[in-house]
N, C-alpha and C positions, 0 to 999 in steps of 0.2 A: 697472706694478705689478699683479700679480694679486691680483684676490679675494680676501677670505679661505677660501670652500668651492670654489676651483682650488686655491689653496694648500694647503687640508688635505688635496685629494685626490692634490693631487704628493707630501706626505708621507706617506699612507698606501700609494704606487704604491713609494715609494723602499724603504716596511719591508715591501712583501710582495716585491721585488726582490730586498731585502738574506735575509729569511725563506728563499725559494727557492733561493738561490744557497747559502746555510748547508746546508738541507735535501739539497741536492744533493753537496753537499761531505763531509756527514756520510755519506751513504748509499754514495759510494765511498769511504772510509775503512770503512765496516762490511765493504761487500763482502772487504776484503781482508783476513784476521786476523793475515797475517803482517808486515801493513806496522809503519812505526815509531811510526806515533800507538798504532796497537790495543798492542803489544809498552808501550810509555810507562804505558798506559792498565790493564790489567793489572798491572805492576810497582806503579803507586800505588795500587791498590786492595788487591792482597794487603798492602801496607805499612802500608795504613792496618786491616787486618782483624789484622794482626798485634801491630799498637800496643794495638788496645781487647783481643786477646783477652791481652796481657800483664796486662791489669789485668780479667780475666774478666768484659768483656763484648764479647757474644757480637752482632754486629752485620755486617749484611752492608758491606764497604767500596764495593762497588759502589753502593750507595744513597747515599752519603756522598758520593762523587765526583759520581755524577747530579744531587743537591740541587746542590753549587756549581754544577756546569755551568749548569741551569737557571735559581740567582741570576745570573746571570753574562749569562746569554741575554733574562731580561727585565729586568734593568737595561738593556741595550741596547737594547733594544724601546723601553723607558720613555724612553730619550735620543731616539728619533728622533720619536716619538710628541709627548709634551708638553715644555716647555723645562725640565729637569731642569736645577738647578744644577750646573755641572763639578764642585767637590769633594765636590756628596754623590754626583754618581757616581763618581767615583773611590773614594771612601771603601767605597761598595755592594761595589763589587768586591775591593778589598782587603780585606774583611772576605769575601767570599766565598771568596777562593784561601786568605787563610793562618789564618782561623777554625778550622778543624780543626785545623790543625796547634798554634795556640797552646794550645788547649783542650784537645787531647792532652798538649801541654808540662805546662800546668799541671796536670791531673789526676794526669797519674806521678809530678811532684814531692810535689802531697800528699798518695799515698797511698807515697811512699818516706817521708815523717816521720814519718807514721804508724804503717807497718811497723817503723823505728827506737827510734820509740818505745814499740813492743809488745816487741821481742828481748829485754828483760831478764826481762821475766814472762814470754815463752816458756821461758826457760834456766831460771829457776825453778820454774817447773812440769815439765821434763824431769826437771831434779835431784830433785825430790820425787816422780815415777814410778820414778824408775830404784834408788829406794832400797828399794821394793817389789816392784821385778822388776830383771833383770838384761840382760834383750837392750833395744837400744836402740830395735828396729824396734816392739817392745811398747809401748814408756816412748811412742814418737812419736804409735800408734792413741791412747794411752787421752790425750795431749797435745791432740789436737785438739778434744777434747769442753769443755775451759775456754778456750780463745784467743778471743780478738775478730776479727772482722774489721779488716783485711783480712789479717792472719798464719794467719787460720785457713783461707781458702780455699787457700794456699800450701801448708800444712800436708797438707790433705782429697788435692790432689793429690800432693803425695809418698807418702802412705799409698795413693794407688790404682796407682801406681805401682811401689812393693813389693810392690801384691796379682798386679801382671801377670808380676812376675817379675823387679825391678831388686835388687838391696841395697840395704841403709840407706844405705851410701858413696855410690851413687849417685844415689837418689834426695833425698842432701841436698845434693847436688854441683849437681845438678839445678837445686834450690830456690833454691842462690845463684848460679847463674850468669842465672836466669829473673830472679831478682828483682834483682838488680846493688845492693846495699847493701854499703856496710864493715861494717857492726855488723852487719850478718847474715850477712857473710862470717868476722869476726874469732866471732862465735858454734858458726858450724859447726864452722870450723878446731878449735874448743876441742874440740865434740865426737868431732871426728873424733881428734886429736891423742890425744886421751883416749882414746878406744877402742882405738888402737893401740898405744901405751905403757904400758894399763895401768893399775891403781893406782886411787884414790877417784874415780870420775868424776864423780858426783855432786858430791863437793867441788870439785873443778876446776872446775865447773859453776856450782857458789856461788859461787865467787871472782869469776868471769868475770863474772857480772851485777853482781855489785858494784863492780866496775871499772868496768863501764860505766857504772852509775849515776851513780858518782862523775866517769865522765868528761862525761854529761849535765848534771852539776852546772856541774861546770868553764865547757861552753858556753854554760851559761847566764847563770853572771858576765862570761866577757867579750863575751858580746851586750848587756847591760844597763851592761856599760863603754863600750864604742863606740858606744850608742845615741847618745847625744850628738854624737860626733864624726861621725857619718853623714848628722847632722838636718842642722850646717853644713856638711857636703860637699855637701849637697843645697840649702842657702842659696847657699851658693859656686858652685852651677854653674847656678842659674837668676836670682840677681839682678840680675850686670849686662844679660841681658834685660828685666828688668824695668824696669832705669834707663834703659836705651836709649828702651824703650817711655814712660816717664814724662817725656819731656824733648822727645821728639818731637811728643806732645800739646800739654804747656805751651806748649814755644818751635819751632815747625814750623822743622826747617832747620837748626837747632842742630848737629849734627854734619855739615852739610856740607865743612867746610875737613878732615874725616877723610877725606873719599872722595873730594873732588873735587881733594886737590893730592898731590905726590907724598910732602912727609915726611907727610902724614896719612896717605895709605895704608900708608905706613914702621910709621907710630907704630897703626896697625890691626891690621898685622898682625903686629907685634910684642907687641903687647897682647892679642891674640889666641893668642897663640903661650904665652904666658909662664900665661896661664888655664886653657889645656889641659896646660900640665903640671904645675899647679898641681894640674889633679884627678888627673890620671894618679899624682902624685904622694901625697896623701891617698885613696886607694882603695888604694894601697899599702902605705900606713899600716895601715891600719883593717883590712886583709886578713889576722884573725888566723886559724890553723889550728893545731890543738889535737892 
């Protein structure tokens, strides 16, 4: 059995090995821009440069990609170095690869509730420009001097957009296909619909917010209806974990004759069978759309 200061130095021989061999690996990968890591490696970083500048910020994705790599490279260090637990390295690294992506996930959804939730005050404030003026690319400049964020950097770039030389048509075309909302979609269509056809726009414009209002209303009774039935979908699909767990403490072995004969595993996996579509079935339920 070796030493312990042979042994640390087999370990530190192993990670300047493994160090070198990476180092080497990486530098003919650099060498060649055309190959399929660099091609991979580019493609995710524009991706990810194009995620944050949807929601204007302005972030180099290359740096984003570097950081995971780096987590990624001395969690590995840390594995060979000192006796890292397996699942918190596991867990290091999976929080390193798919961390950006969730936290992009989540950020664009709340600032799409947000944006949702500003559409009706934007329509009302257009309506209330355009009863003072009559072009709509006008009603749009003097619109963004009262919007909140984040409707109003949306807003800032459609107006600079018109100043380069687009139309209103397009630069609200722009605005909804950038920001991918229904209610900022179903809001444009009105203006747009409006402008073309004619007639009170401004009032088509009232109407439209108040619609929507009213359809805000709507989802907000039946989220506060189904609150309930989602608390026990979420009983329902974590307690017989729980029993499992609670029985296995008490009486160690208790569920052996489930796994070890064959109608148990029958009656397992029939029981298992019949739990899953049990939720598949209540999330079906409860999946109202308005």
């Amino acid at each position: 059995m070796l030493p312990f200061a042979g042994y640390a130095f087999l370990r530190l021989a192993t990670l300047l090995a493994w160090m070198g061999a990476l180092f080497l690996l990486m530098w003919g990968i650099a060498a060649d821009r055309e190959n399929w890591v660099q091609r991979r490696w580019r493609s995710y970083c524009s991706d990810i440069e194009q995620r944050l500048a949807r929601m204007f910020i302005f972030f180099a994705g290359q740096r984003v990609a570097a950081g995971q790599l780096a987590v990624i490279v001395l969690a590995c260090a840390a594995k060979l170095l000192v006796p890292v637990p397996l699942p918190m390295f596991l867990a290091t690294v999976l929080l390193a690869v798919l961390g950006p992506d969730l936290w992009l996930r989540w950020a664009h959804r709340k600032r799409m509730v947000r944006i949702d939730e500003q559409v009706d005050g934007f329509l009302m404030a257009l309506a209330n420009a355009l009863k003072s003026r009559p072009s709509i690319a006008d009603a749009v400049v003097s619109v963004q001097v009262v919007t909140t964020l984040p409707i109003r950097q949306e807003v800032e770039l459609s107006v600079k957009q018109m100043r380069v030389g687009s139309t209103p048509e397009q630069a609200l075309l722009a605005m909804s296909r950038r920001v991918g909302s229904r209610k900022l979609d179903a809001a444009i269509s009105a203006i747009l619909v409006g402008r073309q056809v004619g007639g009170n726009v401004s009032q088509i414009l009232e109407t439209t917010a108040a619609a929507m209002r009213e359809m805000a209303r709507l989802e907000g009774v039946v989220r506060a209806k189904t609150a309930g039935g989602k608390a026990q979908l979420w009983t329902l699909a974590v307690f017989p974990f729980g029993l499992i767990l609670a029985f296995s403490l008490i009486s160690p072995g208790y569920f052996d004759p489930l796994s070890e004969t064959v109608v148990g595993g029958v009656c397992t996996t029939l029981g298992f069978g019949l739990w899953g579509a049990s939720i598949v079935s209540a999330r079906r339920i409860l999946r109202v759309d308005i």
